[in-house]
FIZATI-618445 format. One record per residue (C-alpha): residue number from 0; x, y, z; chain. Coordinates in Angstrom, 2 decimals, always signed. Layout:
BEGIN
NUM, X, Y, Z, A;
...
***
This chain:
BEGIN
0, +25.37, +24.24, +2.93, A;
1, +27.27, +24.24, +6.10, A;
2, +25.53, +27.52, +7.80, A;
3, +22.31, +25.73, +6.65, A;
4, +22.99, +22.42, +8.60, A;
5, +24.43, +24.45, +11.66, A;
6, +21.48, +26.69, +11.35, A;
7, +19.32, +23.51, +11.33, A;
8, +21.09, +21.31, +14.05, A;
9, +21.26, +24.37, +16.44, A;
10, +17.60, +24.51, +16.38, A;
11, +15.21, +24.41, +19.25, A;
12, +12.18, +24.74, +20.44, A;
13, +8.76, +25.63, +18.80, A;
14, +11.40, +25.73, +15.45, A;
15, +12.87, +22.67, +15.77, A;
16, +9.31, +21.08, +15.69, A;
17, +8.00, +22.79, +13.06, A;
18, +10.87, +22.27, +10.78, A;
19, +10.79, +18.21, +11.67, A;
20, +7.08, +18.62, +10.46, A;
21, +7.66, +20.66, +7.26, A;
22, +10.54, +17.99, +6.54, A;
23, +8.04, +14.87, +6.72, A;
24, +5.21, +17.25, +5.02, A;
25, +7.46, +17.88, +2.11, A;
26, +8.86, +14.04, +1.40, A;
27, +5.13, +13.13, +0.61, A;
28, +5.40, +15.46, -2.78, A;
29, +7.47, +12.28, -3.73, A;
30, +4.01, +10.06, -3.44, A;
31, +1.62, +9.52, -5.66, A;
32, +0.00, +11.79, -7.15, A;
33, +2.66, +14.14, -7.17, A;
34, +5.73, +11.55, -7.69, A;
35, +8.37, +14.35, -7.23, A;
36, +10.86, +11.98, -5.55, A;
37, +13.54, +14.44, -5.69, A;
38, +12.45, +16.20, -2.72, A;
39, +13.61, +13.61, -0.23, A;
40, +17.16, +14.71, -0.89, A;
41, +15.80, +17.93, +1.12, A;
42, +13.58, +16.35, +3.90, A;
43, +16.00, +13.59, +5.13, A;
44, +18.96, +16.09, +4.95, A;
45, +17.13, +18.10, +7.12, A;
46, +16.00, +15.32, +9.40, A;
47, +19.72, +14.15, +9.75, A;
48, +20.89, +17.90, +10.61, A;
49, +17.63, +17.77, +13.13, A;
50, +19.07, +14.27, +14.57, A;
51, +22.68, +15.67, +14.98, A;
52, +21.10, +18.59, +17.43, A;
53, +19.14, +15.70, +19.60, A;
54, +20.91, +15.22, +22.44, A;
55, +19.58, +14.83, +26.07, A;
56, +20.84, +15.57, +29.29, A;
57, +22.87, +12.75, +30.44, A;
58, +22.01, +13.23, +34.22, A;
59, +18.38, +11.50, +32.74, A;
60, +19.98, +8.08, +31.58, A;
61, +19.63, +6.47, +28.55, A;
62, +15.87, +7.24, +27.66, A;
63, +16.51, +10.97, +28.80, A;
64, +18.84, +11.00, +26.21, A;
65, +17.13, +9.09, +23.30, A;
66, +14.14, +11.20, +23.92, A;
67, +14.90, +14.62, +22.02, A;
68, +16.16, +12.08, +18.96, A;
69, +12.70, +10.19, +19.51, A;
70, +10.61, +13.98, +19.51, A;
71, +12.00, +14.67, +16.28, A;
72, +11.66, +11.73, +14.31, A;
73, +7.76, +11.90, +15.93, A;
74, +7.57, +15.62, +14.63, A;
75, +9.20, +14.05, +11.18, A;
76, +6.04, +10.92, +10.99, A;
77, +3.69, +13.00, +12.29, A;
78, +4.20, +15.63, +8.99, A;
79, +4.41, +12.89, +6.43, A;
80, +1.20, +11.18, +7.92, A;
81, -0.93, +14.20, +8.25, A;
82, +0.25, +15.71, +4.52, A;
83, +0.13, +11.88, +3.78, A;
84, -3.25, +10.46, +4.92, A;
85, -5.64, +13.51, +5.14, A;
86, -8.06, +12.19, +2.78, A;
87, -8.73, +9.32, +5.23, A;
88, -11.49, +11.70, +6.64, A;
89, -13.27, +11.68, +3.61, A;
90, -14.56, +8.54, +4.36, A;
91, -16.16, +9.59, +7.73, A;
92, -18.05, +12.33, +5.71, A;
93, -19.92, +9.59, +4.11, A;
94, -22.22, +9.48, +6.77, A;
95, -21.36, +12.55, +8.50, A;
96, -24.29, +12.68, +10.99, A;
97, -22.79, +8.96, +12.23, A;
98, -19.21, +9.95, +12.05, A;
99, -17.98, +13.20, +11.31, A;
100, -17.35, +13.53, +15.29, A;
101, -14.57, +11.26, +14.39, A;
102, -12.71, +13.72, +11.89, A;
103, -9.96, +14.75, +14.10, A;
104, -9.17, +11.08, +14.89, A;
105, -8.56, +10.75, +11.16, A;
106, -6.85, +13.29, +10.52, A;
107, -4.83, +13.69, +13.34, A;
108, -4.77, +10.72, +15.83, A;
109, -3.72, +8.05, +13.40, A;
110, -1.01, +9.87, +12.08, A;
111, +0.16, +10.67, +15.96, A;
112, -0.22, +6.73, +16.57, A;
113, +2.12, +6.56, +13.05, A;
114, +4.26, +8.79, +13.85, A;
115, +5.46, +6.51, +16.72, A;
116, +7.04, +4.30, +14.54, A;
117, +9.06, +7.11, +12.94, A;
118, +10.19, +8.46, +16.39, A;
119, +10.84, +5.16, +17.31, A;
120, +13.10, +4.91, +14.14, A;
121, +14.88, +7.84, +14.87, A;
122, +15.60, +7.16, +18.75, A;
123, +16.81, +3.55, +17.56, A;
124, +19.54, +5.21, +15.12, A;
125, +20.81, +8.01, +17.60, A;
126, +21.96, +4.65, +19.74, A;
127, +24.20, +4.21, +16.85, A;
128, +24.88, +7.93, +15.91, A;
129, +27.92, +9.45, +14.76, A;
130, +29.41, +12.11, +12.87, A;
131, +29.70, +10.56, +8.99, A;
132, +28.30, +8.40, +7.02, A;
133, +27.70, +5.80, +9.66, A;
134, +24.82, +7.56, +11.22, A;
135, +22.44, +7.84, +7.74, A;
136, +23.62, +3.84, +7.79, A;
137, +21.94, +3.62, +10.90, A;
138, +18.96, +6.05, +9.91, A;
139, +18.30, +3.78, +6.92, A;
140, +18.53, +0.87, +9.29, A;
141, +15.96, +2.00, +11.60, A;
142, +13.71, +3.14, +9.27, A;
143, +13.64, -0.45, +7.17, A;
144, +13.24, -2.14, +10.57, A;
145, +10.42, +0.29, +11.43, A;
146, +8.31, -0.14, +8.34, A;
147, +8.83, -3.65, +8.50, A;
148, +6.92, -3.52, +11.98, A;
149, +4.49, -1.31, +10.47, A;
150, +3.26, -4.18, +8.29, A;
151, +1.85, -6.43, +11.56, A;
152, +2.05, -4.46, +14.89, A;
153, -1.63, -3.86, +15.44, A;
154, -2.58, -5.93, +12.97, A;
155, -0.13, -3.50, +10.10, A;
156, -0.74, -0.09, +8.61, A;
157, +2.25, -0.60, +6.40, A;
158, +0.47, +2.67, +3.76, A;
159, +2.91, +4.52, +2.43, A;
160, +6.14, +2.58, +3.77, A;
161, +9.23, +5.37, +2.47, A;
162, +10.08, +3.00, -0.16, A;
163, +7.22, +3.76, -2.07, A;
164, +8.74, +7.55, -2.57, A;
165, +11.57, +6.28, -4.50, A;
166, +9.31, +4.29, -7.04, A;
167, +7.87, +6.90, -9.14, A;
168, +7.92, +5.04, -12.57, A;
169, +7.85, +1.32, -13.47, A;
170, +11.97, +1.85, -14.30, A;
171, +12.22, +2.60, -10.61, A;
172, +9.92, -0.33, -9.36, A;
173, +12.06, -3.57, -10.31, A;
174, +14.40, -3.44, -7.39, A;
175, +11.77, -4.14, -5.36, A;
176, +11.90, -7.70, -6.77, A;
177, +15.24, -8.04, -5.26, A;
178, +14.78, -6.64, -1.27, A;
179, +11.26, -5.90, -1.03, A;
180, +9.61, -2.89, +0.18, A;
181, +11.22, -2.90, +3.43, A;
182, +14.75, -2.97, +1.98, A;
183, +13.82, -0.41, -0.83, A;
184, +12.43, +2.09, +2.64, A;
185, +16.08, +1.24, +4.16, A;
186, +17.99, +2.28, +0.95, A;
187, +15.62, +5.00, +0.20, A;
188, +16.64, +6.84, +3.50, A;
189, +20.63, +5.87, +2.78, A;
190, +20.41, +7.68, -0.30, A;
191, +18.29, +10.37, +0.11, A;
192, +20.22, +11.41, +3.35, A;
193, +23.67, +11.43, +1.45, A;
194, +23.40, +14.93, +0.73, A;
195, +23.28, +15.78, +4.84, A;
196, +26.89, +14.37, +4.41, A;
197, +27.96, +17.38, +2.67, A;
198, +26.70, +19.88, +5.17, A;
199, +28.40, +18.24, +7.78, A;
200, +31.76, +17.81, +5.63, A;
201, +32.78, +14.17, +7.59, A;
202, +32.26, +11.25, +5.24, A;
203, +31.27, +13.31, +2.44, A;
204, +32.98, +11.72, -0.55, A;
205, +32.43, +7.85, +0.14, A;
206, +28.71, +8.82, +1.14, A;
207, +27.89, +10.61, -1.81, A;
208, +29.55, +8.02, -4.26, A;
209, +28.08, +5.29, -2.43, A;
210, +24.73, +6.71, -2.96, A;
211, +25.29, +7.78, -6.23, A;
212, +26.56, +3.82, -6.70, A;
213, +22.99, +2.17, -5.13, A;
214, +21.02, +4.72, -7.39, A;
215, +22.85, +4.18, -10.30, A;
216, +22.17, +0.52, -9.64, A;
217, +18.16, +1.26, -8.93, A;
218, +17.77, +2.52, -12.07, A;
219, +19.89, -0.32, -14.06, A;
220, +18.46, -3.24, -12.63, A;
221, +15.25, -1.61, -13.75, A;
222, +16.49, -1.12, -17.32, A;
223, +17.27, -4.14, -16.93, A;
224, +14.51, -6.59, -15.56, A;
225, +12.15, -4.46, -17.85, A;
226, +14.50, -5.61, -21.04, A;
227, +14.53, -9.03, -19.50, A;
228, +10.45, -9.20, -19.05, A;
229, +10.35, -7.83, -22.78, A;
230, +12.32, -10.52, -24.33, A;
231, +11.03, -13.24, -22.64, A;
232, +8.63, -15.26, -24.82, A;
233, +5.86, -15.94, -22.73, A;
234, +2.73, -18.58, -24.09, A;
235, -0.59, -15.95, -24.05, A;
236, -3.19, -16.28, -21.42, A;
237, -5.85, -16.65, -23.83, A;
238, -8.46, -14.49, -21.52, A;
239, -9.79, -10.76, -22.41, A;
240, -10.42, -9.27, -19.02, A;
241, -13.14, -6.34, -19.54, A;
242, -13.36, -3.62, -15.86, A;
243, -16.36, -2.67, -15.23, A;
244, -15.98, +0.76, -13.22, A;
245, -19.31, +1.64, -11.71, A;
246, -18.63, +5.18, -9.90, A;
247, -21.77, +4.61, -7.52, A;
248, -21.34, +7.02, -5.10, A;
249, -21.06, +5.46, -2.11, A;
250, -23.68, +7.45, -0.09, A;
251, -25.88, +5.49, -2.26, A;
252, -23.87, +2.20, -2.46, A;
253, -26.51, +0.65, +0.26, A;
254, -29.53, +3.17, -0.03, A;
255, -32.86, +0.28, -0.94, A;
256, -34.10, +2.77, -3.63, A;
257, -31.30, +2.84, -5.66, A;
258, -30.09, -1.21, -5.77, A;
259, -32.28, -2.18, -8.98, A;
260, -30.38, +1.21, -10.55, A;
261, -26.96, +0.15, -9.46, A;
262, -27.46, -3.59, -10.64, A;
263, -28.82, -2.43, -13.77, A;
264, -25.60, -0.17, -14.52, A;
265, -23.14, -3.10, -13.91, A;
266, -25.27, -5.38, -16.27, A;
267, -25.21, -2.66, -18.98, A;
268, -22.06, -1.80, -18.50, A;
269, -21.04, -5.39, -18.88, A;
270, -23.30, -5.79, -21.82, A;
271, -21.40, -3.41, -24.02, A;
272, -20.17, -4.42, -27.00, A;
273, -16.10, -5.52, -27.61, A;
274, -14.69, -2.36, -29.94, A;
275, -14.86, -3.67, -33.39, A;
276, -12.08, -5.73, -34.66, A;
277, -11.70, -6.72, -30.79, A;
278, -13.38, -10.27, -28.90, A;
279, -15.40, -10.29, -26.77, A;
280, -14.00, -10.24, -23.23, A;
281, -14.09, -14.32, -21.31, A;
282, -14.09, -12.67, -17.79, A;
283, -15.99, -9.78, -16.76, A;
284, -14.50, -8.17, -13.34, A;
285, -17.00, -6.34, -10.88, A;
286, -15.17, -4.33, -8.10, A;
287, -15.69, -4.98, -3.98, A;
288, -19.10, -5.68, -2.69, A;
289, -20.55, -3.98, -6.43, A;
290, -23.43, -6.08, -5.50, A;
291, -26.03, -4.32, -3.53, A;
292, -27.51, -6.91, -2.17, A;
293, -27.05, -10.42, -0.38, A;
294, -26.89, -12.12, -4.09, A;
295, -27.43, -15.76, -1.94, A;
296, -30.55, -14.06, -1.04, A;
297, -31.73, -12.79, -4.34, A;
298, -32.14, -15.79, -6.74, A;
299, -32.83, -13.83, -9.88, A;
300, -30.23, -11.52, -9.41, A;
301, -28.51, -14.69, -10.91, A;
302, -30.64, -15.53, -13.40, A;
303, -30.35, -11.60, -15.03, A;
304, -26.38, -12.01, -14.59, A;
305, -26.78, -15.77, -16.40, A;
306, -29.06, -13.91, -19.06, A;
307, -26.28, -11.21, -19.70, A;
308, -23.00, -13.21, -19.77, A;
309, -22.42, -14.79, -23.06, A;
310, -21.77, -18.55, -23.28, A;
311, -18.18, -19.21, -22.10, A;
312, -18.30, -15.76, -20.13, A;
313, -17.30, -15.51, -16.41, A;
314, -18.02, -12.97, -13.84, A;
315, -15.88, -12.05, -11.16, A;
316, -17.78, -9.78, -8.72, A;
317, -17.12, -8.73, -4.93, A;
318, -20.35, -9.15, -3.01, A;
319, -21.07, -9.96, +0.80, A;
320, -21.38, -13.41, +1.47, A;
321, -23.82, -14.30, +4.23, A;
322, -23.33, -17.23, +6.48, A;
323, -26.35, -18.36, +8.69, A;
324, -25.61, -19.10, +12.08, A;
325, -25.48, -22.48, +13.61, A;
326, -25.69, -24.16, +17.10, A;
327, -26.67, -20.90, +18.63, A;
328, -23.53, -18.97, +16.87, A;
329, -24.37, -15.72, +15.12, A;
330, -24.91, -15.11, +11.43, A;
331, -21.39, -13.55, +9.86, A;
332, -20.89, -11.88, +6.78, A;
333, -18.06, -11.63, +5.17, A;
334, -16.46, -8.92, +2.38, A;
335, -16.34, -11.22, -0.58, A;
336, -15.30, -12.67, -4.19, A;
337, -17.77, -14.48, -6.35, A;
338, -16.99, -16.61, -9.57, A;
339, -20.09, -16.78, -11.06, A;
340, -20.46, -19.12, -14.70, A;
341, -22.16, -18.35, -17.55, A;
342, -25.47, -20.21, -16.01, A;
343, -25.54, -18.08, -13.24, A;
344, -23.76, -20.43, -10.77, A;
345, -21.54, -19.68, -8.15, A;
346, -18.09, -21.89, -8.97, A;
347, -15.89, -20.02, -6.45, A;
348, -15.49, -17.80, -3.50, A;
349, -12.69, -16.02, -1.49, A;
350, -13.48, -13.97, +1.20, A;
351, -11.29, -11.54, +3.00, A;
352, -8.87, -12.29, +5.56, A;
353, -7.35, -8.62, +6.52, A;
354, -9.94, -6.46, +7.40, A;
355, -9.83, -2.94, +8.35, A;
356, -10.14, -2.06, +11.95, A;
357, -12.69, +0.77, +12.59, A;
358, -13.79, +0.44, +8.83, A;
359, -15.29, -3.28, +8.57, A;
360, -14.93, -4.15, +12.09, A;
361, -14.73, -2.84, +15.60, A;
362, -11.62, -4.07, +17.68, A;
363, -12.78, -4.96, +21.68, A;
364, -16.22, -4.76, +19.72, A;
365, -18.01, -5.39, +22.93, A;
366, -16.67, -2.87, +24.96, A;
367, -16.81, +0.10, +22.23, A;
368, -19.98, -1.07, +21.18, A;
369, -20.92, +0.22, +25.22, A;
370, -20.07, +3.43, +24.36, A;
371, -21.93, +3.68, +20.90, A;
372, -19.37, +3.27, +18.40, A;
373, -19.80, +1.23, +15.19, A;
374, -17.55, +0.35, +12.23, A;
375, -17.46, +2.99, +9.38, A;
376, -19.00, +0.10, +7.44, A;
377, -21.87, -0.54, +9.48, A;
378, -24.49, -1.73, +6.67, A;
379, -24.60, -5.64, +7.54, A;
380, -23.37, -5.33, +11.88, A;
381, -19.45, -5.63, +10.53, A;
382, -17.48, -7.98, +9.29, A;
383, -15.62, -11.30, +9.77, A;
384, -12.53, -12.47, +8.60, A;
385, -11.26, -15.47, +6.54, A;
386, -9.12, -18.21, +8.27, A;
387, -7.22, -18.72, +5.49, A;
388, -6.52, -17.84, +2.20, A;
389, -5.83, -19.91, -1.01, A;
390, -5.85, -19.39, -4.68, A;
391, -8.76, -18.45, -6.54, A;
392, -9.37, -20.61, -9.78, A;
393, -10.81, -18.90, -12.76, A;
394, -12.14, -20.86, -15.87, A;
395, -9.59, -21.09, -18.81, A;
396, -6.87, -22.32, -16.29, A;
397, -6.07, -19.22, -14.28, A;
398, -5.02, -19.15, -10.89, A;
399, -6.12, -15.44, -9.16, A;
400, -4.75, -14.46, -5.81, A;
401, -7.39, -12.90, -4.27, A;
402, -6.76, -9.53, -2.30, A;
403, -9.69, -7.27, -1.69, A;
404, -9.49, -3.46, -0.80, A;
405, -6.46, -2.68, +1.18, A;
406, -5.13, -6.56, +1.27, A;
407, -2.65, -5.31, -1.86, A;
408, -0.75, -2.92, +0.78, A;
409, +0.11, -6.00, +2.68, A;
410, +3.11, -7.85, +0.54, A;
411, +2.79, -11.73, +2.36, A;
412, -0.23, -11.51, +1.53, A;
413, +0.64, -11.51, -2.40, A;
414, +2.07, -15.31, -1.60, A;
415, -0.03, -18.65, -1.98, A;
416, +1.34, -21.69, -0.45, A;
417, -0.30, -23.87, -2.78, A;
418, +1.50, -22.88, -5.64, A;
419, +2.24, -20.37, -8.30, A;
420, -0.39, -18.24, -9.91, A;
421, -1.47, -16.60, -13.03, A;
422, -2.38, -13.06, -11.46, A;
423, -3.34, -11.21, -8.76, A;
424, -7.13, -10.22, -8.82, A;
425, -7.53, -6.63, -6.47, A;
426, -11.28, -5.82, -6.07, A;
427, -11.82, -2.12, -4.37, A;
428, -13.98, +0.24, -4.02, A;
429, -12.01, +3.64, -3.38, A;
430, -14.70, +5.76, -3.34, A;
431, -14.77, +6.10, +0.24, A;
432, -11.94, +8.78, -0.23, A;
433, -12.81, +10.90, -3.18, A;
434, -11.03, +12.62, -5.57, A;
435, -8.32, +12.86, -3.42, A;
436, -4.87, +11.20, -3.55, A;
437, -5.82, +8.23, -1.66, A;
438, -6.83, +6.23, -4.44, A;
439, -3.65, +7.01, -6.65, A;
440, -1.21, +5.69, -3.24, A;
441, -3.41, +2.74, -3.40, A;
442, -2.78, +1.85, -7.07, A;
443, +0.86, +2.45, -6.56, A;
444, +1.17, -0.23, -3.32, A;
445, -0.80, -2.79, -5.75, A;
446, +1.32, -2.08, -8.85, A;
447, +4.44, -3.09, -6.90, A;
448, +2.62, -6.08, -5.69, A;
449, +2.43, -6.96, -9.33, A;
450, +6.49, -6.54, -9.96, A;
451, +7.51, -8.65, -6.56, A;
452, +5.52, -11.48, -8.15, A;
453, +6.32, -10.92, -11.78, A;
454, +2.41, -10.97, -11.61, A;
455, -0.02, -9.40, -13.89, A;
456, -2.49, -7.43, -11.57, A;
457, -6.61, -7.17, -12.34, A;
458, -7.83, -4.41, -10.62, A;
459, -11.64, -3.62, -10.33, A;
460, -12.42, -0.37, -8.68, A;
461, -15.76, +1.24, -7.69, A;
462, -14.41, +4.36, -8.24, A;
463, -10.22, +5.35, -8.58, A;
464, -8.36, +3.77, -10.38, A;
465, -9.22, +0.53, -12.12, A;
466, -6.23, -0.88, -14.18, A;
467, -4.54, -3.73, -15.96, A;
468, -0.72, -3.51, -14.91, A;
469, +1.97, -6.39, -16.42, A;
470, +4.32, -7.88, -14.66, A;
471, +6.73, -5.51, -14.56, A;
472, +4.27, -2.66, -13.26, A;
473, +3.66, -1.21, -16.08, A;
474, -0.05, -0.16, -16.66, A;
475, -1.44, -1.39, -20.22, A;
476, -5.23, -0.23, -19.66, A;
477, -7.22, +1.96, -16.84, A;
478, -9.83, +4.21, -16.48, A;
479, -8.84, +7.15, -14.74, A;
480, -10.32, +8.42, -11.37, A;
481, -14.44, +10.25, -11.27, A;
482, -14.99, +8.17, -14.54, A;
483, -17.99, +5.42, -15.18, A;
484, -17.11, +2.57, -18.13, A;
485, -15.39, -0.22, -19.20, A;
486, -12.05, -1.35, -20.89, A;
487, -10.94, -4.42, -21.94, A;
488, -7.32, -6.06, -21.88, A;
489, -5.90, -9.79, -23.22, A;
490, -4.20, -10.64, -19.68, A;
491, -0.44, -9.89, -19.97, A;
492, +1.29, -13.47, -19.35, A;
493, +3.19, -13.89, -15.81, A;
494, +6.70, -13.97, -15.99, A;
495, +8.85, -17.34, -15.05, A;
496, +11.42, -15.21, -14.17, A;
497, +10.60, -14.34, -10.27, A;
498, +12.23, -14.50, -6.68, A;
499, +10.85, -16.39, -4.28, A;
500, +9.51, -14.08, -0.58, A;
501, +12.26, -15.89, +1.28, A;
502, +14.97, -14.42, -1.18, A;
503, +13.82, -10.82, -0.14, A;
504, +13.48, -11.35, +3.11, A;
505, +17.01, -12.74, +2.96, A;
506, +18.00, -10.04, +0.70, A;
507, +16.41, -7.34, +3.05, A;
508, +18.15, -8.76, +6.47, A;
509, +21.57, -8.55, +4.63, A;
510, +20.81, -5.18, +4.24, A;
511, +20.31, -4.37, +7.51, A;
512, +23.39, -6.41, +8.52, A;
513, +25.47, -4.13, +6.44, A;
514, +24.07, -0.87, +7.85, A;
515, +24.28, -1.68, +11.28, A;
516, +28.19, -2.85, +10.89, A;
517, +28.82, +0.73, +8.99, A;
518, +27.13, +2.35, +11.83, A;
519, +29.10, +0.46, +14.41, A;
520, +32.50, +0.75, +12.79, A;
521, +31.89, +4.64, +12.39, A;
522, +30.52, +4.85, +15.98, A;
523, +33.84, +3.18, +17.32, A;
524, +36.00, +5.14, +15.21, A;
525, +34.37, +8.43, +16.54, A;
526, +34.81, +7.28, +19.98, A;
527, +38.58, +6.21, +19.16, A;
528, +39.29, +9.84, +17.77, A;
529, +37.76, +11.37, +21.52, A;
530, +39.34, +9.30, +23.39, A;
***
């Protein structure tokens, strides 16, 4: 173990890169699909032993110095990013005449913009490095800090935060109740970096017991809270949900010839009879935009829907809402959530409030528009955004918190001032990426949305993976990715039993408190044994 880290930390070069890039490549085996978490107890080792080999020339000041720390935690992000987010470019192959010029940007230049963050992270924590168990405190520091500002600098990219590597199984998602997924990314990298302890002999035994100590505890609280959910009696929500997953292909999503086709499947499919011995389902769920058309526009689109749903049915469909412009203002769409009644009225609406640059709108739109670029989603000019966000209400007394597409990667936006709620409802359409493991990460990000809120999450997919998952992240009914159907669920009851955002946030600054004194303490005592 020793020769290994002194092999590693004596490094340079065209090596040194290359093994900083293997070591992010590697950690995202612990992602889904793969959820082989145990390999981060290789790649952080090895990005610790990289770390302890940074050092600049001091004759370039302090930024001279940071820099060969900040090249290697860049080399680190910019592995886990590419191995992590490849299948990003599937969505550019959509239209590949429009956009497959783009391909390398996918593939490549947002994971180098990523990969920032995680050279940032690193250059931060060599400020604070020493030789024991200090410096992974200030690793796991950096790195909660960092995909904390993941979430909102330029407007947040927060997909795949670390923490999510160390949550392979609903018994390993309940601490994320407690600190969040920031402070589960900060504990992640303690723990997974103990093992660099032992290479390095210095700090050895208190690093690997403490680790051994917070994993222990991972696991228990999840025994735990899962026991707890299980044991609470909860009063039933009374509602069958039934998923309608489509599988359009999305080269056809918006093609005119094939809308009466598509809108015919999602009535059929919603038609289908409840298994016998089973009821028939109150609220039928349609994923994002499933409606092919302006439905505002299209009058007896709502009259077939009214002549399918049975009385006391609901439909829950995404759909783009058109608003006409007024005083001279132009027309906006927006990527949207109908409630739609059992007479074919419309009785709610949410639209979405995070869109995704590039995708569903074009950042300094009037500039790039100059040079001829357009948003992947093109189909209605882009879109706009909500200016706020509230609850959704559902007939039979539920409250839905409406988060559309990527909105479920985005944990604030899980919480609704006006009160508490009786699910989350995530409408998506993943098949922009494929079968690829893009839609499994996705399902994972909105399954832990589900335990932070001890909600129940509803989640309607075009295509990969629509699924029912309890409050305590544990998946009671999908359909599985490249397959067309339906399923129907009774809605697991929310727990009463939850921690309120501040808590975490609380919980997840104490956290960082704590690392940074360790690293400080073990900083001063390595400068006290120099001196």
């Amino acid at each position: 173990m020793e020769r290994i880290a002194e092999s590693i930390m004596l490094s340079w070069g065209i090596k040194r890169m290359l093994l900083a890039f293997a070591a992010g490549a590697l950690a995202v085996l612990a992602l889904p699909p793969f959820n082989f978490f145990a390999v981060l107890f290789i790649s952080f080792p090895v990005l610790v032993w990289l770390l302890d080999g940074a050092s600049g020339s001091a004759e370039r000041g302090l930024l001279g110095r940071m820099r060969p720390a900040f090249v290697t935690g860049w080399w680190f992000g910019f592995g886990y990013f590419v191995a992590g987010l490849w299948w990003l470019g599937n969505a550019l192959l959509v239209d590949a005449n429009g956009f497959a010029w783009a391909l390398p940007l996918a593939v490549l230049g947002l994971p180098a913009i990523l990969a920032l963050f995680y050279g940032t992270a690193a250059a931060v924590a060599w400020l604070l490095w020493s030789d024991g168990i200090g410096r992974i405190a200030a690793l796991g520091a950096a790195f909660g800090l960092i995909e904390w500002a993941r979430s909102f600098v330029l407007t947040g990219f927060p997909w795949n935060a670390i923490g999510y590597a160390a949550m392979p199984a609903p018994l390993m998602m309940q601490s994320v109740e407690l600190v969040g997924i920031f402070g589960m990314s900060a504990l992640t990298v303690f723990v997974f970096s103990a093992p660099a302890l032992v290479g390095t002999k210095r700090g050895a035994v208190a690093g690997i017991l403490t680790a051994l100590v917070l994993f222990s505890a991972h696991v228990g609280y999840g025994w735990f809270a899962l026991n707890r959910l299980d044991k609470t009696e909860l009063a039933p929500s009374g509602a069958t949900i039934r998923i309608v997953q489509p599988d359009i292909d999305q080269s056809a999503k918006w093609d005119m010839a094939e809308r009466e086709r598509i809108f015919s499947r999602l009535l059929a499919f919603s038609a289908v009879p409840p298994r016998e011995g089973e009821v028939r389902p109150t609220h039928i769920v349609w994923p994002e935009t499933a409606l092919p058309f302006l439905l505002t526009e299209n009058p007896g689109a709502l009259s077939r829907i009214a002549d399918m749903l049975q009385v006391g049915q609901t439909l829950v469909t995404g759909a783009v809402r058109f608003e006409d412009g007024a005083g001279g203002t132009r027309q906006r769409f927006y990527n949207s959530i109908y409630v739609i009644d059992d007479e074919g009225q419309i009785i709610g609406a949410a639209d979405k409030m995070h869109l995704v640059p590039f995708g569903e709108y074009l950042p300094f739109e009037a500039m790039l528009r100059r040079f001829g670029l357009t948003p992947v989603a093109e189909t209605f000019g882009g879109f706009s955004a909500a200016d706020r966000r509230g609850m959704l209400s559902l007939p039979g007394g539920l409250g839905a918190v409406p988060l559309i597409c990527y909105e479920a990667i985005f944990p604030d936006l899980s919480r609704v001032p006006e009160g508490r709620a009786s699910l989350l409802l995530n409408l998506t359409n993943d098949a922009w990426y494929g079968m690829t493991p893009g839609p499994y990460q996705h399902l994972r990000q909105a399954q832990l949305r589900a335990v932070e809120t001890r909600l129940p999450l509803i989640r309607a997919a075009n295509n990969g993976i629509s699924a029912v998952v309890d409050a305590g992240g544990r998946i009671i009914g999908s359909l599985p990715l490249g397959e067309a159907g339906v399923f129907d669920v009774v809605l697991p009851s929310p727990s009463d039993q939850f921690l309120l955002i501040r808590i975490r946030q609380f919980n997840f600054g104490l956290i960082i408190v704590i690392m940074v004194v360790m690293a400080l303490f073990a900083r001063r005592s390595k400068k006290q044994r120099f001196d």
